[in-house]
PAZAPA-4460 file (N, C-alpha, C; in steps of 0.05 Angstrom, whole numbers, plus 32768, in hexadecimal, padded with zeros to 4 digits):
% residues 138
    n_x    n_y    n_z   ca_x   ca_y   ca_z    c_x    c_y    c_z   seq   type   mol
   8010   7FE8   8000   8000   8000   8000   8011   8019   8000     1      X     A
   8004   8029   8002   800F   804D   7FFA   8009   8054   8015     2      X     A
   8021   8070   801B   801A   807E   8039   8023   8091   8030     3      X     A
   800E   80A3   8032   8011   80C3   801C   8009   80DB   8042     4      X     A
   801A   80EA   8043   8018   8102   8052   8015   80F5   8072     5      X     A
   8020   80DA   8074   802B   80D3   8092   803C   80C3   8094     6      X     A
   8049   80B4   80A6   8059   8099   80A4   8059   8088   80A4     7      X     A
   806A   807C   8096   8063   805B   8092   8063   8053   80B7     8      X     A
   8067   805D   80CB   8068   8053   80E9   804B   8056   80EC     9      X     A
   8046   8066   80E5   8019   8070   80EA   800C   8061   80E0    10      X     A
   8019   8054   80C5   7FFC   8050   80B1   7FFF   802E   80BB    11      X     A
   8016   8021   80CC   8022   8008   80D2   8009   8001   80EC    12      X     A
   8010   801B   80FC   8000   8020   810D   7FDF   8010   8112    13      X     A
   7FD4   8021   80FA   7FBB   8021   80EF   7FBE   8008   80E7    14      X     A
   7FC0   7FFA   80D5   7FC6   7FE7   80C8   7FC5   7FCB   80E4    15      X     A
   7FD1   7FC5   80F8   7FD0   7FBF   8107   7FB3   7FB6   811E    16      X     A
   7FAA   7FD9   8123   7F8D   7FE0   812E   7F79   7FCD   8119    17      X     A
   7F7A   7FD2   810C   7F65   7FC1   80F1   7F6B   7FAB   80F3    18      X     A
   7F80   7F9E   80F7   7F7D   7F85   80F0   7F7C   7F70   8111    19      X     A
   7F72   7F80   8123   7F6F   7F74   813F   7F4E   7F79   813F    20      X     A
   7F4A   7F88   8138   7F2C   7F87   8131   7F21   7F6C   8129    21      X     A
   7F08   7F67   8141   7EFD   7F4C   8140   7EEA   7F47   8125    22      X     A
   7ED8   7F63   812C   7EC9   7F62   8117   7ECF   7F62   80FB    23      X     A
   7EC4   7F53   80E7   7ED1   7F46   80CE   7ECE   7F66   80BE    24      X     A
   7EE3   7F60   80AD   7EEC   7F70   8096   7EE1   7F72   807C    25      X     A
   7EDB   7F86   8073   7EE1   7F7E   8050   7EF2   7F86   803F    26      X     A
   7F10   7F95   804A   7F22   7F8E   8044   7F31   7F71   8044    27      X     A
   7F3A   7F6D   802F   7F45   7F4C   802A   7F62   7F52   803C    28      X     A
   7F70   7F6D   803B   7F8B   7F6C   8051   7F7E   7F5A   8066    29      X     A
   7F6A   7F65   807E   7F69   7F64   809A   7F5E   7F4C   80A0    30      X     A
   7F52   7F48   807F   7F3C   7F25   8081   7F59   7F12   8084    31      X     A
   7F67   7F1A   8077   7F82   7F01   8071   7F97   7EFF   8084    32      X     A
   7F98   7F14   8097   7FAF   7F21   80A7   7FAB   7F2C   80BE    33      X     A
   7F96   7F24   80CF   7F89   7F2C   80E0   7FA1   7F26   8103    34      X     A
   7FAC   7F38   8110   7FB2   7F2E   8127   7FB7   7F19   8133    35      X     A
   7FC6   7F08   8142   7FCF   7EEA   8148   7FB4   7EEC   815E    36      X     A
   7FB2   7F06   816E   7F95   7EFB   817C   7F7B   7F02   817D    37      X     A
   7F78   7F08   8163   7F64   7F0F   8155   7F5D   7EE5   8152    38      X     A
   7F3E   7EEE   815A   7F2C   7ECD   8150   7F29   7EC4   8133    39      X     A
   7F32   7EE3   8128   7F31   7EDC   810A   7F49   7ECE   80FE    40      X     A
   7F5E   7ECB   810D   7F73   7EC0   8100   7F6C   7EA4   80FF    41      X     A
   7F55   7E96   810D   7F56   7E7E   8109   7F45   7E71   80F1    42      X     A
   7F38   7E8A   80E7   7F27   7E85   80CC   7F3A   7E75   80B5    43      X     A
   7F2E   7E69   80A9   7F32   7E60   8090   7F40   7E75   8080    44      X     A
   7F31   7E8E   807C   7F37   7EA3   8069   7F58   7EAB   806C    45      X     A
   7F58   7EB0   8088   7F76   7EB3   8095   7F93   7EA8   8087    46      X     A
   7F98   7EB5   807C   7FB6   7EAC   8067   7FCB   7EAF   807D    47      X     A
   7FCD   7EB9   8095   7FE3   7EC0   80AE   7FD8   7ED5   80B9    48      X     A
   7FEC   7EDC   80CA   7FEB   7EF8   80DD   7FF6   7F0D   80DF    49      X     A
   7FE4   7F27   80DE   7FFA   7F37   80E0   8015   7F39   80E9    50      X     A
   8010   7F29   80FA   802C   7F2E   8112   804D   7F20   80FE    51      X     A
   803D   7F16   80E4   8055   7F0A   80D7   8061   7F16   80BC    52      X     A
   8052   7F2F   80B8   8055   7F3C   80A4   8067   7F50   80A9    53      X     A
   807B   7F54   8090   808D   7F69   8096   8081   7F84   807C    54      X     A
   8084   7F9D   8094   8085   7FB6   8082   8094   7FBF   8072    55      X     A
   809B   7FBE   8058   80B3   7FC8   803B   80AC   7FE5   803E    56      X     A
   80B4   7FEB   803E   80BB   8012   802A   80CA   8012   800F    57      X     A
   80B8   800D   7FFF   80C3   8012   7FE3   80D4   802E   7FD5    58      X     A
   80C7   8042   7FEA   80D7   805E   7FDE   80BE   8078   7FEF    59      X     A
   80D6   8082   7FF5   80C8   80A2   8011   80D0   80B3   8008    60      X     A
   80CB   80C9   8006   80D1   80E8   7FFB   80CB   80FF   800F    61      X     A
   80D4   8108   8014   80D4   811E   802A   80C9   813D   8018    62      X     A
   80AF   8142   8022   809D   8151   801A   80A6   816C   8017    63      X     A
   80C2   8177   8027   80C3   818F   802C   80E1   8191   801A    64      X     A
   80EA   8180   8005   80FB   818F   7FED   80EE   8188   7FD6    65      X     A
   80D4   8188   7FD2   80CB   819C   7FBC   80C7   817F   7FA1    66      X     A
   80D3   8167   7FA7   80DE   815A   7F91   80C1   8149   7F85    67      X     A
   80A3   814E   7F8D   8092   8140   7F88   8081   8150   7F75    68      X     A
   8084   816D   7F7D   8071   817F   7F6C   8081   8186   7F55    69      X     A
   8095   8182   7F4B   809C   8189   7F38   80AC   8173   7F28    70      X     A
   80AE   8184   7F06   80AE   8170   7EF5   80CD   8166   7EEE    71      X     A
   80CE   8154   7EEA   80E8   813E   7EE8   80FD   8152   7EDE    72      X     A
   80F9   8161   7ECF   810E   8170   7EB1   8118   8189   7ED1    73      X     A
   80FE   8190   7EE5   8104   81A5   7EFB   810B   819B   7F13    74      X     A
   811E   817B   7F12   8124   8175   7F2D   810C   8168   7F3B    75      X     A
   80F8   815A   7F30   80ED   8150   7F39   80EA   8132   7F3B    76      X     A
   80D3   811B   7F40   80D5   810A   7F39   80C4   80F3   7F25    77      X     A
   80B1   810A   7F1C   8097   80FA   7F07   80A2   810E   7EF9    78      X     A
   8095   8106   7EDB   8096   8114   7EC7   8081   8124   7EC2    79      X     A
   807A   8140   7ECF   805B   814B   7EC7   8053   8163   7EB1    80      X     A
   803F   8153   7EA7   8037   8175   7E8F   8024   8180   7EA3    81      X     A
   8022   8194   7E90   800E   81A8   7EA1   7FF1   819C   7E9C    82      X     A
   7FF1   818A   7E8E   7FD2   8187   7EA0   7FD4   8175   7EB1    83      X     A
   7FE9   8164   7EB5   7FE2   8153   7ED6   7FE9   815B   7EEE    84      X     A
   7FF9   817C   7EEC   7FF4   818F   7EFF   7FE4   8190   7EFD    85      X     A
   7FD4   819E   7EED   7FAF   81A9   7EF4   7F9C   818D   7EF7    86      X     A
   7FA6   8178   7EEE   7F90   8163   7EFC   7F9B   815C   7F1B    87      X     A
   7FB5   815C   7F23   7FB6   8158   7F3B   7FAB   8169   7F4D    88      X     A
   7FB2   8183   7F45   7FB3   8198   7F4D   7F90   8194   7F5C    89      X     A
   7F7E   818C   7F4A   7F67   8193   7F4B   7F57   817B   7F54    90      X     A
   7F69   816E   7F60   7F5E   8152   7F66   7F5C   8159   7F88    91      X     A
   7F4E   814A   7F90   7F4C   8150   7FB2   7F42   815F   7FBF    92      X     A
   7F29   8163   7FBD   7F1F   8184   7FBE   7F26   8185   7FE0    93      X     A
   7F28   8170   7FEA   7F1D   8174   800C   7F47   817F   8017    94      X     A
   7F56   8177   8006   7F6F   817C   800B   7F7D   8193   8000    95      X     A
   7F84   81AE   800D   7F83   81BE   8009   7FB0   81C2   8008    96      X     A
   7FB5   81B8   800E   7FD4   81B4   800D   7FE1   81A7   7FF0    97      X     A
   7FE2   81B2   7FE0   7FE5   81B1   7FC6   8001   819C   7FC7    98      X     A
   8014   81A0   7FD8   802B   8188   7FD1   8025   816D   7FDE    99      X     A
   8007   816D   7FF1   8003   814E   7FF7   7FF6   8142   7FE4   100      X     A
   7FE3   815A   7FD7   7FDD   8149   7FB9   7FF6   8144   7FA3   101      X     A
   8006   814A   7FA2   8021   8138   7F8F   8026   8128   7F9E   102      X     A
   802C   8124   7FBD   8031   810F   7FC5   8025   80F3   7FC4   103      X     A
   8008   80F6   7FCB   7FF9   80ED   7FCD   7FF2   80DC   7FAC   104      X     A
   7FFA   80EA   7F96   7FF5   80DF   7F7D   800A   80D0   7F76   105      X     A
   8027   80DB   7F79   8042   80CA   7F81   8038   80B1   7F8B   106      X     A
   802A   80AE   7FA9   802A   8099   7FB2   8017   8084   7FA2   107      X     A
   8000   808B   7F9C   7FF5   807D   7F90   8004   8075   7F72   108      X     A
   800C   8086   7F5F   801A   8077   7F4A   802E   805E   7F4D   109      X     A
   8041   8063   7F66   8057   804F   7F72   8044   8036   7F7B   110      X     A
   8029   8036   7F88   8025   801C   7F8C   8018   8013   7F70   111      X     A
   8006   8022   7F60   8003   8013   7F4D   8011   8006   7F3D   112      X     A
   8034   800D   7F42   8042   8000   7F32   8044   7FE9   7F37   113      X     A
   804D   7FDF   7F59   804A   7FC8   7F63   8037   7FB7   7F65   114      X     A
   801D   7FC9   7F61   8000   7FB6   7F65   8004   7FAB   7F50   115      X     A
   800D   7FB5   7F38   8011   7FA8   7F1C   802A   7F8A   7F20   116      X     A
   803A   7F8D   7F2D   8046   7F7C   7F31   8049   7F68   7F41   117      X     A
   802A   7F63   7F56   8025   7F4F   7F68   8014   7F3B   7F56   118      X     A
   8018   7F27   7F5C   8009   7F17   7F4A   7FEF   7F18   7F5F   119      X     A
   7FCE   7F10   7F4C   7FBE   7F12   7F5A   7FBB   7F04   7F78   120      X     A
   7FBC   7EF7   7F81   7FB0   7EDD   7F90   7FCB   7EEC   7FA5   121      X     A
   7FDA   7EF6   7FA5   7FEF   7F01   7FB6   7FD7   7F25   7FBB   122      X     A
   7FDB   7F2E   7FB2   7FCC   7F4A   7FB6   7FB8   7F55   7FC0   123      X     A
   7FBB   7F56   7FDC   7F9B   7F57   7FF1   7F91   7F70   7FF4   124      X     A
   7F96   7F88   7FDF   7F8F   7FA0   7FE1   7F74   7F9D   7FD9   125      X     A
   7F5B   7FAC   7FE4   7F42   7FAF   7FD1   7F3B   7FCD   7FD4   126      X     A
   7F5A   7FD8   7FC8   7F5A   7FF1   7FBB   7F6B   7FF1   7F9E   127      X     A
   7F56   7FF8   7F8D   7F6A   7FF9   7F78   7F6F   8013   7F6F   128      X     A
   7F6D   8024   7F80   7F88   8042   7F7E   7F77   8058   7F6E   129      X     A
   7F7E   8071   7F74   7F7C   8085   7F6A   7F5F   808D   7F76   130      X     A
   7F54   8082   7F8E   7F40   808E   7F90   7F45   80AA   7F9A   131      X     A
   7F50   80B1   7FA7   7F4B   80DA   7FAC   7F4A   80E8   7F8A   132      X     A
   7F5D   80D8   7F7A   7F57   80EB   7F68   7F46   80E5   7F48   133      X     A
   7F34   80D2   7F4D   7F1F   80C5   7F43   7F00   80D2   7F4E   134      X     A
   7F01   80D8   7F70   7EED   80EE   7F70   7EE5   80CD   7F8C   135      X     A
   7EE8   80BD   7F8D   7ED9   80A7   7FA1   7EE6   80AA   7FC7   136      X     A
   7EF9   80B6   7FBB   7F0A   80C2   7FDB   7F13   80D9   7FD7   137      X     A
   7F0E   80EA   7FF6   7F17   8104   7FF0   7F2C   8102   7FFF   138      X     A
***
């Protein structure tokens, strides 16, 4: 998954809280990976436990040198024309911090690369990305 405008220590956090939760999921993560004392680990559905999963960081960028909002040719790290400034730009209405929306689009492009590269039956996300700037998450 993506962790856009906190840290990967928070979103682990979270990640954690959910998956001790007794009550069933409809995320396929928390259904498959539920806590060692969570009752749900003894389900069928249960592929293991959280407690056995390790967190990767594929790649972090530090928000405050500039390197997300701007375009590759200006020291940046995507390649952007001006209109996917103005679509990012204009994406998020409820997010008013204009460089968490590059971040935030950063992050989501980076997992889609990998979601592309998990084979299905491995891939327990039931997000398939870009919702803030599709209009389904603000």
């Amino acid at each position: 998954g993506k962790v856009s405008a906190k840290g990967f220590l928070d979103r682990h956090e979270e990640h954690a809280k959910a998956a001790a939760r007794e009550a069933s999921s409809d995320n396929k993560f928390y259904t498959f990976y539920p806590t060692k004392a969570n009752p749900r680990s003894k389900s069928t559905l249960a592929k293991g436990v959280f407690e056995s999963l390790t967190q990767y960081e594929a790649a972090s960028f530090d928000m405050s040198n500039g390197c997300v909002n701007k375009d590759f040719a200006d020291g940046g790290v995507m390649i952007l024309s001006d209109a996917d400034k103005v679509n990012i730009e204009s994406s998020m209405k409820s997010q008013s911090d204009t460089l968490i929306k590059y971040h935030t689009f950063l992050s989501y492009l980076m997992e889609f690369g990998y979601d592309l590269g998990i084979a299905p039956s491995y891939n327990v996300s039931g997000s398939f990305g870009f919702e803030s700037f599709i209009g389904i998450m603000k």
